[in-house]
N, C-alpha and C positions, 0 to 999 in steps of 0.2 A: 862336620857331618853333612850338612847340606852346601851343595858346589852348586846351587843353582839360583839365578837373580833373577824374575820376568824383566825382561827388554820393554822400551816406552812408554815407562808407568807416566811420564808426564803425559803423552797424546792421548791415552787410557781415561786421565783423569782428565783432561779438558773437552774430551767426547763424550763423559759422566755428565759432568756441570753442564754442556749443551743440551742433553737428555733431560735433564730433570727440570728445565724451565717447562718443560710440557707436560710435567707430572702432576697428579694432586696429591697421589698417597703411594709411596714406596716399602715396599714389601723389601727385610733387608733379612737376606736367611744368612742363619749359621750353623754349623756343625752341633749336634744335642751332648754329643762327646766331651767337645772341647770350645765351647760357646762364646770362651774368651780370644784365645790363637784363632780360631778361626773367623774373627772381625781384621776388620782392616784400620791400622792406627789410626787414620784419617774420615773416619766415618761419620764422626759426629761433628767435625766440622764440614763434612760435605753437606751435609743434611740436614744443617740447623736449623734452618726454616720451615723445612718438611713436614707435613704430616706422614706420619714414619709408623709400621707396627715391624717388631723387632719377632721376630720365627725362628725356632729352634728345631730343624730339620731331621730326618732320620733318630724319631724318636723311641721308633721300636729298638736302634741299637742302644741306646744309652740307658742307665739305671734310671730306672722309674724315678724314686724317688729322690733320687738329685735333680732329674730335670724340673718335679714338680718344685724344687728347691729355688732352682734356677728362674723358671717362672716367673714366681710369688717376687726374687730379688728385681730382674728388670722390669716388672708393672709398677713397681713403685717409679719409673721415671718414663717408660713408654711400653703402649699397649706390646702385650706379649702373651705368645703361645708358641705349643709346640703339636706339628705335625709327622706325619710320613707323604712325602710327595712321591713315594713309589708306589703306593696304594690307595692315595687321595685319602687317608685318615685324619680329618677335622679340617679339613680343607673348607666344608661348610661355612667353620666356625671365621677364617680368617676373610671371609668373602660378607659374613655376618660384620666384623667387626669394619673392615673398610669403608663400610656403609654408614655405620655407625659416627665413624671420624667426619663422613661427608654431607652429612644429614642436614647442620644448620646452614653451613654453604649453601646447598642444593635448597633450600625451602628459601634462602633470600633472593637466588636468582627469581623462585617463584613470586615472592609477594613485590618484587623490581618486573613483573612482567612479562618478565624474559624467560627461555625455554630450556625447561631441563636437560640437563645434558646428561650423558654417559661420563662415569666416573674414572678414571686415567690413572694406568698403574703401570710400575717399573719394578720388577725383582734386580736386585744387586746382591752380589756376592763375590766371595774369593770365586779360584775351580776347585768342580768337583765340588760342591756342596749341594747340587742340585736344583740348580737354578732352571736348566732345560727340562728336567719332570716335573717341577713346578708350572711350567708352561704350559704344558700338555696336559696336565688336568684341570686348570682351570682354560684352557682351551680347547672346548669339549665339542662333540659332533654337533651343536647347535649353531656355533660360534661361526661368525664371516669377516674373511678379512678383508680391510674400508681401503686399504692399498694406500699411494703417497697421496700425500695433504698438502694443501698451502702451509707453507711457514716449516715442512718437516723436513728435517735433513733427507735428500735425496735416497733412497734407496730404504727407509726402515720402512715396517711393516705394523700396520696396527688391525688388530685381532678383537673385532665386537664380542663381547661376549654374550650370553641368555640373561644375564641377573644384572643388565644395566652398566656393564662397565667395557671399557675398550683397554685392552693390554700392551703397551710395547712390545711385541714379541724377541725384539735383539735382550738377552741379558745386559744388565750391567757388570763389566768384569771389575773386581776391585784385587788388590793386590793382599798377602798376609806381610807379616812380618819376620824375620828373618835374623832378626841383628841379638834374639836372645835364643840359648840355647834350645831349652828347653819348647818353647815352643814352638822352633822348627823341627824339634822330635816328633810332636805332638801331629804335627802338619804330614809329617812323612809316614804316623805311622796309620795314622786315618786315611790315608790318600790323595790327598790333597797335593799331593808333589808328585812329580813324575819319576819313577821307580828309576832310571838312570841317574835323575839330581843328586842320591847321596845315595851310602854306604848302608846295602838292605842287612847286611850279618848283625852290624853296630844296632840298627832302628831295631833289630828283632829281639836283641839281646835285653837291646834296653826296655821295651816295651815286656817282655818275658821276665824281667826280673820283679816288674810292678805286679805280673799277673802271678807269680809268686807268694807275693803277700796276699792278693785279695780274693784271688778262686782258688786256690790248692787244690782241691776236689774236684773241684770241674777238669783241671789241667790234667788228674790223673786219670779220671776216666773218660774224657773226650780224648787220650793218647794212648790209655789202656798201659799205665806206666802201673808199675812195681810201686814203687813210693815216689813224690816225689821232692827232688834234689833240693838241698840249700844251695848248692852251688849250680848256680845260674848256666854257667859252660856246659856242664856236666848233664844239666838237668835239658839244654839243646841238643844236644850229643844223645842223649836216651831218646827225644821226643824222635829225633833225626833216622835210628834206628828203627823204631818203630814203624816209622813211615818207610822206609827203605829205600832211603838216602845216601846210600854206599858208593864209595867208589871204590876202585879197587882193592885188594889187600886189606878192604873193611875196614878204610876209615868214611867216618861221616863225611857226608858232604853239608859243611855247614851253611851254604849260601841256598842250594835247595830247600832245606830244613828251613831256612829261615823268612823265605818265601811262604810256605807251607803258614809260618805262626803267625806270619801277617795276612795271609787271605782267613784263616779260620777266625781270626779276631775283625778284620773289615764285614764280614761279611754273617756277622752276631753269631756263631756257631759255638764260640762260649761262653753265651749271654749276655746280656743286655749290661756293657761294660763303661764307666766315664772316666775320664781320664783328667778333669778339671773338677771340681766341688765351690761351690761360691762361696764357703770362707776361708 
C-alpha cells in the first residue's frame, strides 16, 4: 500500500543527535489519533538522556476519552499532555510543565553563582504532525530571534521567547515506520504520507470499513445515505453518488469518492475519531 521510503534517514538522524546536545527539554509531539504509528521506532533511544514531555497533538480530532486514556498510560513513564497546536489549546499547560522539569537545574546554577539562563527547547516529530504550528504559537509577537551563537550549527535560528525560554526554531524531522502494515494505513490515512506514496481507493476503503463499525450514524447523516451498507464497496459507491462523483454512464468515481472520505475524516467532520486505543 504505501510505495514510499523518506531518503537519508541516516544524515536526518545524525543532524537530530547534533541538535539535541544543545537541548535541555524536547517537546516530542504525536498524532492524538494514532499516538503509537505516529512515533518514531528510534525515539527513546535517541532521547534517553533527555529531559523529554511526550504531547499528543490535534486533540480536538481524536476521541476525547481515549486520549484522556492515553494520557494517564504515557505519564506513568514521562510527563504527557495533550494539545491543539492549531489554536494554542493548553499550550500554557506544556510551557507550565517545561519549567517544571527545569526548575532544580535552573535554582543550582543559582545557588553555584552563576546566571540563569533561558530554558532550550526542540520539537521533534515525524511530518505532518505539527511541528511548524507548534512553533508558531509558542513563538508569539513578544518572542526575538538571538540569530547564530558560538558553538551553533551554522545557519539555525534560535527564538527568545516572553516566559524564559529560547526555541530552536528548525523542527526536528524524525522518520515513522513503515515495515508493518497496519500502521502505514494508519499514517496514510491521517496524512502523514504524501497522497502520491500509496493507493488513496485502498487507504479509504480501509479506513471506511472501521468507520463502519464505529460511527454508522454519523456516516449516514454527514452523507445523507438511505441506510447504511455492510458492504464496504457498496457503501463507497452510495457515499460517491451522493457527492456526485460520476463519470460517465453513472458509474462512481471511486478514487474521487475516496478523496472526498479522507479529507472529511482528516479534517474531524465526523467527529472526534482514534484509530489506536492503548490496550
Amino acid at each position: 500500500m504505501i510505495n514510499w521510503y523518506p531518503g537519508h534517514m541516516a544524515k536526518a538522524k545524525q543532524n537530530l543527535e547534533e541538535k539535541l546536545k544543545m537541548i535541555d527539554v524536547v517537546i516530542e509531539l504525536v498524532d492524538a489519533r494514532i499516538p503509537i504509528s505516529s512515533r518514531n521506532p528510534e525515539i527513546d533511544e535517541l532521547l534517553e538522556n533527555k529531559k523529554r514531555i511526550f504531547v499528543l497533538n490535534k486533540m480536538d480530532l481524536a476521541d476525547k476519552l481515549i486520549t484522556e486514556s492515553w494520557v494517564k498510560k504515557f505519564n506513568e513513564s514521562v510527563p504527557t499532555l495533550a494539545i491543539n497546536s492549531l489554536n494554542g489549546q493548553r499550550i500554557s499547560l506544556l510551557v507550565r510543565q517545561a519549567k517544571k522539569l527545569m526548575a532544580s537545574k535552573l535554582e543550582k546554577l543559582v545557588q553555584q553563582g552563576r546566571k540563569k539562563r533561558d530554558i532550550r527547547l526542540m520539537i521533534v516529530g515525524i511530518p505532518n504532525v505539527g511541528k511548524s504550528q507548534l512553533i508558531n504559537q509558542l513563538n508569539n509577537r513578544g518572542s526575538t530571534r538571538t540569530g547564530e551563537r558560538p558553538g551553533v550549527t551554522r545557519g539555525q535560528q534560535w527564538v527568545k521567547l516572553r516566559e524564559g525560554f529560547e526555541l530552536l526554531d528548525t523542527p526536528g524531522i524524525l522518520w515513522p515506520k513503515f515495515s508493518d502494515d497496519e500502521v502505514a494505513f494508519k499514517l496514510a490515512a491521517t496524512g502523514a504520507i504524501k497522497a502520491e506514496a500509496y493507493d488513496k481507493e485502498t487507504v479509504a476503503y480501509k479506513l471506511l470499513k472501521i468507520l463502519q463499525e464505529i460511527i454508522p450514524d454519523t456516516l449516514q447523516e454527514r452523507f445523507d445515505l438511505d441506510v447504511v451498507s455492510n458492504d464496504t464497496l457498496r457503501l463507497m459507491e452510495d457515499i460517491g453518488r451522493k457527492r456526485g462523483c460520476l463519470m460517465s454512464g453513472g458509474k462512481v468515481d471511486r478514487e474521487r469518492t475516496a478523496g472526498i472520505i479522507l479529507q472529511e475524516f482528516r479534517r474531524g467532520r465526523l467527529g472526534r475519531i482514534s484509530l489506536e486505543l492503548p490496550d
